[in-house]
N, CA, C and O of each residue as an XYZ file, in Angstrom:
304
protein
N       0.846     -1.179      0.000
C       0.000      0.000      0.000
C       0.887      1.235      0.000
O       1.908      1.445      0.655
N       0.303      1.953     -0.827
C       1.016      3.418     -0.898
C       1.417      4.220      0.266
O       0.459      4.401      1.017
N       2.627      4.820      0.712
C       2.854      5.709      1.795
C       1.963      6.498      2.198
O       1.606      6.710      3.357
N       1.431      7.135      0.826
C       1.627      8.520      0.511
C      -0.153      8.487      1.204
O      -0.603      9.556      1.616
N      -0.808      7.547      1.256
C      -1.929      7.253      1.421
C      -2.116      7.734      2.780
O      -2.742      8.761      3.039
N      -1.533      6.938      3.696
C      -1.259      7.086      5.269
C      -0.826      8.347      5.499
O      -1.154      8.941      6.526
N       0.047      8.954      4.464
C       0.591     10.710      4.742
C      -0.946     11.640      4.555
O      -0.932     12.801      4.962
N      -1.958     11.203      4.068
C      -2.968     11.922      3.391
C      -3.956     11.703      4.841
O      -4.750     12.582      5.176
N      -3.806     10.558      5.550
C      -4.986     10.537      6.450
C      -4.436     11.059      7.603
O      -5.163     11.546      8.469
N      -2.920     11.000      7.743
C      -1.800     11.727      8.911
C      -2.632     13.250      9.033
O      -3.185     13.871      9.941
N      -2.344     13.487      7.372
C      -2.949     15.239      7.520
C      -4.051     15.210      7.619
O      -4.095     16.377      8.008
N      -5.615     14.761      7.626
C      -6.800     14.624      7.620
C      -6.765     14.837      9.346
O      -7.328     15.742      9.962
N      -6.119     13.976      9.794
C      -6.382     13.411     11.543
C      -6.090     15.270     12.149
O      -6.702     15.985     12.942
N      -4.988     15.454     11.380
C      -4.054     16.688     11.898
C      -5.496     17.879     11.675
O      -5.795     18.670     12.570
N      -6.060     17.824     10.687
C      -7.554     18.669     10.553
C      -8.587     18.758     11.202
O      -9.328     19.740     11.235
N      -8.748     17.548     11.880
C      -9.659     17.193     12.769
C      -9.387     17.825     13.885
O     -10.190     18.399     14.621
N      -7.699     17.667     14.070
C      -7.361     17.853     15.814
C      -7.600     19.348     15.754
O      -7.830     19.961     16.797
N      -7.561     19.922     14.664
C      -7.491     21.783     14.678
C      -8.641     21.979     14.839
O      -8.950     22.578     15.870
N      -9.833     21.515     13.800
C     -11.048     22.009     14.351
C     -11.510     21.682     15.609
O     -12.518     22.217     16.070
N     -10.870     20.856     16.207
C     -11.353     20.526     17.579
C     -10.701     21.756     18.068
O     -11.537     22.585     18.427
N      -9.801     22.039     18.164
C      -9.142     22.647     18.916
C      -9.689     24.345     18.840
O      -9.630     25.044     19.852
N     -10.056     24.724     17.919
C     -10.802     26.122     17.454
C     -12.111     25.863     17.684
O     -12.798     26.767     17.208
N     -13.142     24.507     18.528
C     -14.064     24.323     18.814
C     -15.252     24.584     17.888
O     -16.270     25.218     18.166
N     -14.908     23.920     16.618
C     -15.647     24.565     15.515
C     -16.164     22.516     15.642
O     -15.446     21.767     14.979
N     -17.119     21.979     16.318
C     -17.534     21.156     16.023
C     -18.227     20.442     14.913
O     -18.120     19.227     14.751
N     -19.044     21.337     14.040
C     -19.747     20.627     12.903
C     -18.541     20.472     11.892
O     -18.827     19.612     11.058
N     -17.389     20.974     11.704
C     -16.873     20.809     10.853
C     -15.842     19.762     11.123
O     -15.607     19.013     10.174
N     -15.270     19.590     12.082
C     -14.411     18.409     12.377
C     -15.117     17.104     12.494
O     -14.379     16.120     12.443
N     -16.615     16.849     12.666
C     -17.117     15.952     12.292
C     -17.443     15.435     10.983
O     -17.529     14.268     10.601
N     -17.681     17.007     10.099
C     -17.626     16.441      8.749
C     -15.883     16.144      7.988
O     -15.511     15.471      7.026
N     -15.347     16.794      8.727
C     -14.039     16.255      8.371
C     -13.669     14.568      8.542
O     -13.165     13.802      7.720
N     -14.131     14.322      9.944
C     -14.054     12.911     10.290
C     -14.765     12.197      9.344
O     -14.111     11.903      8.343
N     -15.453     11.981      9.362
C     -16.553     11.685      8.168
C     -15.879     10.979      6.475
O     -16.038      9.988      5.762
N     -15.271     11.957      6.496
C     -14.791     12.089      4.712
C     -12.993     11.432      5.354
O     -12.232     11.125      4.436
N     -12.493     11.277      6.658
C     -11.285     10.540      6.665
C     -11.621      9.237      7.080
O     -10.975      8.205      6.893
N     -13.014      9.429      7.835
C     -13.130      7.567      7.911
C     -13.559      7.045      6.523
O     -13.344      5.886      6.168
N     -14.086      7.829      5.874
C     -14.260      6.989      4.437
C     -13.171      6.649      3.605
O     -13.178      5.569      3.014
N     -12.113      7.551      3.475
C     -10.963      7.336      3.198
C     -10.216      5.739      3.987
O      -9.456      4.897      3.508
N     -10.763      5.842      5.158
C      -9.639      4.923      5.579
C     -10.960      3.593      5.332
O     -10.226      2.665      5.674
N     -11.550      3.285      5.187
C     -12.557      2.192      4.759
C     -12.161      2.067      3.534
O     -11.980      0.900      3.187
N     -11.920      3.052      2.582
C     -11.328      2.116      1.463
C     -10.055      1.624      1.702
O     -10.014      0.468      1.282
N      -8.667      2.072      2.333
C      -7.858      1.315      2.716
C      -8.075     -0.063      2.834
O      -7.509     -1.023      2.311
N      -9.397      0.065      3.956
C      -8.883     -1.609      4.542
C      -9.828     -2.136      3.746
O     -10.206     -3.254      4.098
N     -10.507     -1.527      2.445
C     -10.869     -3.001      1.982
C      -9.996     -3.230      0.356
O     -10.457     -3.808     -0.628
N      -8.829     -2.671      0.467
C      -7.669     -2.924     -0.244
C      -6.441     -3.112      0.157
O      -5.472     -3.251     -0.590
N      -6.431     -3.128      1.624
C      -5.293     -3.974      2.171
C      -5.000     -5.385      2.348
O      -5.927     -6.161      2.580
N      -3.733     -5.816      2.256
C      -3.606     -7.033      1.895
C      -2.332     -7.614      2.831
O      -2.324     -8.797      3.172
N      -1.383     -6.796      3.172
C      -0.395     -6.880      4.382
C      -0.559     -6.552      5.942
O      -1.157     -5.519      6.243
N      -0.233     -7.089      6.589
C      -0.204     -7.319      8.309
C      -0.092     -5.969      8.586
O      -0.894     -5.335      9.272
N       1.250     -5.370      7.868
C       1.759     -4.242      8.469
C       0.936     -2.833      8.059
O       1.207     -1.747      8.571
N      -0.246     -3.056      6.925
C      -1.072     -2.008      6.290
C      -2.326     -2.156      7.261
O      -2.883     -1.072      7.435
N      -3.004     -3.388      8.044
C      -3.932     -3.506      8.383
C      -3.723     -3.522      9.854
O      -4.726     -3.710     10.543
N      -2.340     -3.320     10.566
C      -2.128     -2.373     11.729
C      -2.121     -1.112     12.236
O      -2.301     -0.568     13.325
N      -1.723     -0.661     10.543
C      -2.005      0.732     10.554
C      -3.245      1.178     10.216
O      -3.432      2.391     10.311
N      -4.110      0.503      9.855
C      -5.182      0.938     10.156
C      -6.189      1.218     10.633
O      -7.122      1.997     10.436
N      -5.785      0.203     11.556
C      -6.274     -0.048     12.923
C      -6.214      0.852     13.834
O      -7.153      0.913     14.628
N      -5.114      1.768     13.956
C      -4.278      2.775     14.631
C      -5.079      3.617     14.474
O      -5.603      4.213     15.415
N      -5.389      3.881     12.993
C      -6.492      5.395     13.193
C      -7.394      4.733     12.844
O      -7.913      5.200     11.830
N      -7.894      3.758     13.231
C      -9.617      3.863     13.165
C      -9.762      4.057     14.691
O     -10.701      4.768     15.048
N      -8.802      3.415     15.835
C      -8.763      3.844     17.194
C      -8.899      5.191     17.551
O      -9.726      5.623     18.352
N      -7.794      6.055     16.735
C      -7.334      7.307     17.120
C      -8.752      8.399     16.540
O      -9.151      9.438     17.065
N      -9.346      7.590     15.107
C     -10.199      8.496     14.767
C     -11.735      8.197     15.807
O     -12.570      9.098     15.895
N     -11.945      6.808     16.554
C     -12.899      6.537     17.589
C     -12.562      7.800     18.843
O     -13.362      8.348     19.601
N     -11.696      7.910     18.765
C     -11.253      8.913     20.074
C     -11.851     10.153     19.758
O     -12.855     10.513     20.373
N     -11.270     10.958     18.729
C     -11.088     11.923     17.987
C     -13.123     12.603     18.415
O     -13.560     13.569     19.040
N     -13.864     11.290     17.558
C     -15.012     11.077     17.527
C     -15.742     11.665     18.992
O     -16.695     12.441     19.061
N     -15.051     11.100     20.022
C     -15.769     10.678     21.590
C     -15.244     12.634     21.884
O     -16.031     13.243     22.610
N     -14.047     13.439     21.349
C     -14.245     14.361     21.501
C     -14.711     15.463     21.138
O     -14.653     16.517     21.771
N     -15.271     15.252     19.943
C     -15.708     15.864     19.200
C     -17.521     15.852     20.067
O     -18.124     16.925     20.066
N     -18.041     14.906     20.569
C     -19.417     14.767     20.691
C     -19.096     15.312     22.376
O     -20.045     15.482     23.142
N     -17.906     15.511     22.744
C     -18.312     15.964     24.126
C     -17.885     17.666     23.809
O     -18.358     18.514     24.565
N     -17.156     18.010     22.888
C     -16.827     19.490     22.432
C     -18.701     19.678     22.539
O     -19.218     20.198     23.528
N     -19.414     19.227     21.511
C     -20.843     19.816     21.124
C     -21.961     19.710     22.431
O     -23.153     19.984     22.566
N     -21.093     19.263     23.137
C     -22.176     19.028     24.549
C     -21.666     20.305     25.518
O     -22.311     20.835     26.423
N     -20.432     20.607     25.094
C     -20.137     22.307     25.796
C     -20.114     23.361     25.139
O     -19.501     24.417     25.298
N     -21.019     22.911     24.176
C     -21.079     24.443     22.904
C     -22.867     25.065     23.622
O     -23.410     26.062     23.147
């Protein structure tokens, strides 16, 4: 699987963490949104151990991401 792929959802995650961070909730969810779809096609074109660990990694990191994003909109 392509690097460059994982460099693309690196920066997606990195988008998310900003709109969280500028507390702009609707948009870091639609951001999430359009990187978990991204990473769903990954894993249903991965084919190595070491591609389907990493994807694992941010589907965790983007579950997190998620859990703060819905408690950001509960203090808006």
């Amino acid at each position: 699987m392509e690097n460059n792929k994982f460099a693309d959802l690196k920066k997606g995650v990195q988008e998310i963490i900003d709109l969280i961070a500028s507390r702009n909730g609707k948009e870091a969810n639609n951001k999430l949104v359009e990187v978990s779809e991204d990473l769903d096609e990954l894993l249903d074109f991965a084919e190595a151990d070491e591609d389907l660990i990493e994807v694992s990694k941010y589907q965790v990191l983007l579950n997190q991401l998620h859990q703060k994003i819905i408690q950001l909109d509960g203090q808006v």
